[in-house]
N, C-alpha and C positions, 0 to 999 in steps of 0.2 A: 398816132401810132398805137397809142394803148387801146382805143376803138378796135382798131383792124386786128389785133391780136386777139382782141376780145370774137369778135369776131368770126377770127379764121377758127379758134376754139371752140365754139358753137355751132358753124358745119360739122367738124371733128365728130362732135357730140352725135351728129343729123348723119356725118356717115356711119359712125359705128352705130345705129340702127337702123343702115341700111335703105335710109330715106332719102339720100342723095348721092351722087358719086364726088366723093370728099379724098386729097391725099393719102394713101393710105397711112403714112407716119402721123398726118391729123389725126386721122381715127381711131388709131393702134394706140396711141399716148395721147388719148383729151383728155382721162383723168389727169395725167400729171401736167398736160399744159395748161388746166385751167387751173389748177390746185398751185402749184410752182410760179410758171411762166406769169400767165394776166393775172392772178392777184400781185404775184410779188414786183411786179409793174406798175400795177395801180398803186397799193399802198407804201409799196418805197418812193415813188414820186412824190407822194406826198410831203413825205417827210427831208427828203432831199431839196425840196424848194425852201425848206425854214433854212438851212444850213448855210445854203447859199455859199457852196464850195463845190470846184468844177469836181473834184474826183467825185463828188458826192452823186452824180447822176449815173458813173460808171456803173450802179447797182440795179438801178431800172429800164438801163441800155442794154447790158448782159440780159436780164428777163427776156427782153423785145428781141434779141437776138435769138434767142435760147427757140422761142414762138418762128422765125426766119429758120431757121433750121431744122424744124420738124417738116417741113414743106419738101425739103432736099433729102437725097438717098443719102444721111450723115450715121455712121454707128450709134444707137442710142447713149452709150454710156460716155461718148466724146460729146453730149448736147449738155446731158444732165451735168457735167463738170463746168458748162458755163452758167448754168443755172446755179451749184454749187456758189463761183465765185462769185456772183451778185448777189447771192444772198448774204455770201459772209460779209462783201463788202456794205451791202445796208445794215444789217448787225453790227460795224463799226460803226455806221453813221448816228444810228440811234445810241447807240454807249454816247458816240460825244456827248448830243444832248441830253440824253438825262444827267452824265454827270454835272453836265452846265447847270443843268435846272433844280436836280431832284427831285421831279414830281411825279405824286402816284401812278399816273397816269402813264405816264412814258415809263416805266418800272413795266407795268403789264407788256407794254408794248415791245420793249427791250427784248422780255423770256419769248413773245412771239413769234419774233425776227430770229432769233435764237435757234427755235424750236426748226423753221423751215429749215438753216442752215446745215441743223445735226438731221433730218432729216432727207435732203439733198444729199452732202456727203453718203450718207447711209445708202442710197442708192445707186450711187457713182459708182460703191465698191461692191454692187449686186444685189445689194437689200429687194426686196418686190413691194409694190407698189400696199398691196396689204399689211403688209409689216409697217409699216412705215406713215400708215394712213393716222392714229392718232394721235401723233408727231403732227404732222400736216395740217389737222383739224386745230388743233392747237396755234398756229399763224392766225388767221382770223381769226379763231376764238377771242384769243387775250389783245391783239390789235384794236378790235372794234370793242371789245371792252375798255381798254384802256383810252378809246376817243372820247366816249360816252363818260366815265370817270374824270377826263380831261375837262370835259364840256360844260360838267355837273358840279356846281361846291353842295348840290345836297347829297349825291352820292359820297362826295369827300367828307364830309363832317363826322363821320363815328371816330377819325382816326386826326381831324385836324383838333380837336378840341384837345391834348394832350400834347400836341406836338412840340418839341423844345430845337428840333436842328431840320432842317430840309429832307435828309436822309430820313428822318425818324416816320417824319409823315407820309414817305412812302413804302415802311418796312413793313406794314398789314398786307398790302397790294401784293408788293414785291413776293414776300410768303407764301401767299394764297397762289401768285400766278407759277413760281416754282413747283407748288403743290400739284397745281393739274400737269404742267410737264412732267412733273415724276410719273402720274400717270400713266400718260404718253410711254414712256421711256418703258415702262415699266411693262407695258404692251404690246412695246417691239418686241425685247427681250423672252415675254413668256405671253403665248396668246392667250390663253384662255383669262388673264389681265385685261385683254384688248375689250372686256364685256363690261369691266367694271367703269372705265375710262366716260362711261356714259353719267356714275356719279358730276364729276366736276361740270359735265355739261347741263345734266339736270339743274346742279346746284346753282349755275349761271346765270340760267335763263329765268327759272324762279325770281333770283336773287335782283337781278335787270328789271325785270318785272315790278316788283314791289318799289326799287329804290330810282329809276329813272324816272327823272321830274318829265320827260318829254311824254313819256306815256301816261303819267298820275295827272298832269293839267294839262302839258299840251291838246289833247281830244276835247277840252274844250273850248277850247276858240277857232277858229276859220281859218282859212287859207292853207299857208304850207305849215302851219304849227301843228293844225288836225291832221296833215296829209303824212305828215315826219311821223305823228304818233302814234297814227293806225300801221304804218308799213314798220316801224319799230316793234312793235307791240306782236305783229305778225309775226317779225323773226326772231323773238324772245321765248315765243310759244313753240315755235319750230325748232327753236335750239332746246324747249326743255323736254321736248318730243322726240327730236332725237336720242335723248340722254335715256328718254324709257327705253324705247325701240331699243336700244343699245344695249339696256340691261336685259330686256326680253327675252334676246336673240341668243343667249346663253341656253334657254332650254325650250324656245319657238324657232318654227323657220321663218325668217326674217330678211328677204335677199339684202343681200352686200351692199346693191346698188339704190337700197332705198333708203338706207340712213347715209349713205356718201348724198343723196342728192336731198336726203331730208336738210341734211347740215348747208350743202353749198348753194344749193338752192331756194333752200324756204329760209334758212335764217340770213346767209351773207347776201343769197340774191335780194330779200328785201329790207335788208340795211344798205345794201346800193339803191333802192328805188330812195328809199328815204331821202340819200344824201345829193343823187343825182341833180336834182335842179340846181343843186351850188355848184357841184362836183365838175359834173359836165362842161357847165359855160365858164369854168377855170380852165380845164384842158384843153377847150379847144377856144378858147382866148375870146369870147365874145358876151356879148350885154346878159346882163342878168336874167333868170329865166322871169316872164309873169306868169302869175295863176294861174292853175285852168284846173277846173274837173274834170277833164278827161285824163289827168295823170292818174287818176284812179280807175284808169280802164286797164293798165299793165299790172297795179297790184289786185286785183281780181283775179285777171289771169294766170298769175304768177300761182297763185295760192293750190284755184278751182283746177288747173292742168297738172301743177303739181301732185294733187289729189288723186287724179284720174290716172298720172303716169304710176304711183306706188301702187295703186290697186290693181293695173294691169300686172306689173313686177309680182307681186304679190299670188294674183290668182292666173297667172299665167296667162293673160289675155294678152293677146299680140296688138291686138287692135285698140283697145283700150291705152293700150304702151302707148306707139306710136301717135294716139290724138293726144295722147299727154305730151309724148317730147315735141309735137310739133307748136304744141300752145307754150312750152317753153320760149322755145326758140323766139316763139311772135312776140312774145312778151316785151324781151328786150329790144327788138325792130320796132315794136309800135312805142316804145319808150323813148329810144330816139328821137322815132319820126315826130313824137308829139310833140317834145323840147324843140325839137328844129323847125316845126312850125309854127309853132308860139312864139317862139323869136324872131322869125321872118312876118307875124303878124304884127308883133311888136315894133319891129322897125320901121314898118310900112305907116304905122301910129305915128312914130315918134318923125318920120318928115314933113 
């Protein structure tokens, strides 16, 4: 389900330019369905299967509905209010566990989850999608940072070597992830704020950079440890890219839609390629992915179309645009298709 959501967001994308004939409520609202609806599906399902409590899914059900009803003639602000309450209700889910656990890591995650829900509301009651975008940016931001911090005791260590209570050793996080939401907030509130909010992402991506052991050693060994660190690594430089772009755009012209797709697509798109080969064969319940290099034929693409689509945004080429969204788009189909057939080779092996 989170596939086809995925999915039907990414025509969305292919109709609003015009490249396909897509629903027009897909098209009209793919920023918010892919910003809202399929991440806040993807990443509350996550977190809702450690819980292991049936309300607990109502969070990533409401998403996938939220995605079912963009399809149908429904008033937008009656869709965005089921998206609202899934997100508040994953925002509960994630409080339990940190307070269960206390750890840094789920602190980042917490302000995240947080962050989508004051930005949902915020548009239930009329906010626009610009207002409200470094709010939004802020869900992933601090989520997939806070996995990577999860993941990492060497990212944890400047703040465990003093720690005396559970809470203590997540109150550097905790701080720092409150910090970029004030950002956020700060950006709704007063726009010409919305330029600075590209500090914390700067600060981020750098920061990722230097201190994530996946990118400092993973690149050097083989299989999926080089293939996690090159697509990590990608989207650490994408997020710290955005952060300039971001401050740029205060006194360059900068379109709107090149730092939304710098963000969602070069850094969260390739922290999903990264995680995918686990991610994937969890969701849709089957054997473990094997190897292949050809998983590095979508992060290539992802990058090089990328590139191609901000230079057309940029210099106004139409054509350039379009061969960039459509290498998007391939990106994640041949991503798929490679996993799905790596596994169907796989099993053909293993009889």
């Amino acid at each position: 389900m989170v596939l086809a959501s995925a999915i039907a967001g990414l025509v969305g994308g292919l109709g609003r330019l015009g490249l396909v004939a897509a629903p027009i409520q897909l098209s009209t609202h793919h920023g918010q369905l892919m910003a809202i609806a399929v991440l806040g599906a993807l990443l509350s399902f996550e977190r809702a299967s450690t819980i292991a409590k049936p309300y607990s899914l109502a969070g990533p059900l409401l998403f996938l509905l939220h995605v079912l009803q963009a399809a149908l003639p429904i008033q937008w602000d009656a869709q965005i209010s089921v998206a609202a309450m899934g997100a508040l209700i994953s925002t509960f889910t994630v409080a339990q566990l940190f307070l269960k656990t206390k750890s840094p890591g789920l602190s980042a995650i917490l302000v995240g989850f947080s962050s989508l829900t004051i930005a949902s509301i915020l548009m239930m009651v009329g906010a626009s999608l610009f207002r409200a975008l470094p709010l939004l940016f802020t869900f992933p931001l601090l989520v997939i940072t806070g996995e990577r911090i999860e993941r990492s005791t060497t990212i944890q260590r400047p703040w465990e070597k003093r720690q005396k209570t559970p809470f203590t050793g997540a109150r550097p996080v905790l701080t720092a992830s409150l910090l970029t939401a004030a950002f956020a907030l700060a950006g709704f509130f007063y726009q010409p704020a919305q330029y600075l909010f590209g500090l914390p992402l700067l600060f981020l991506g750098l920061w990722l950079i230097a201190r994530d052991p996946v990118v400092k050693i993973g690149r050097r060994y083989i299989g999926f440890q080089r293939y996690s660190a090159v697509n990590m690594m990608l989207a650490y430089l994408w997020l710290a890219a955005t952060g300039i772009l971001n401050l740029l755009s205060y006194t360059l012209f900068i379109p709107y839609e090149v730092r939304v797709h710098g963000f969602y697509l070069g850094f969260v798109g390739h922290a999903i390629l990264a995680h995918a080969p686990i991610i994937l064969p969890s969701l849709l319940s089957i054997a473990t992915l094997a190897y292949s290099k050809a998983l590095y034929i979508p992060t290539a693409l992802l990058t090089t179309s990328l590139i191609l689509r901000n230079y057309g945004a940029i210099t106004l080429n139409p054509s350039t645009l379009i061969v960039g969204g459509w290498g998007n788009f391939i990106t994640f189909v041949l991503l798929i298709a490679t996993i799905l057939l790596h596994l169907s080779i796989k099993g053909k092996g293993e009889k």
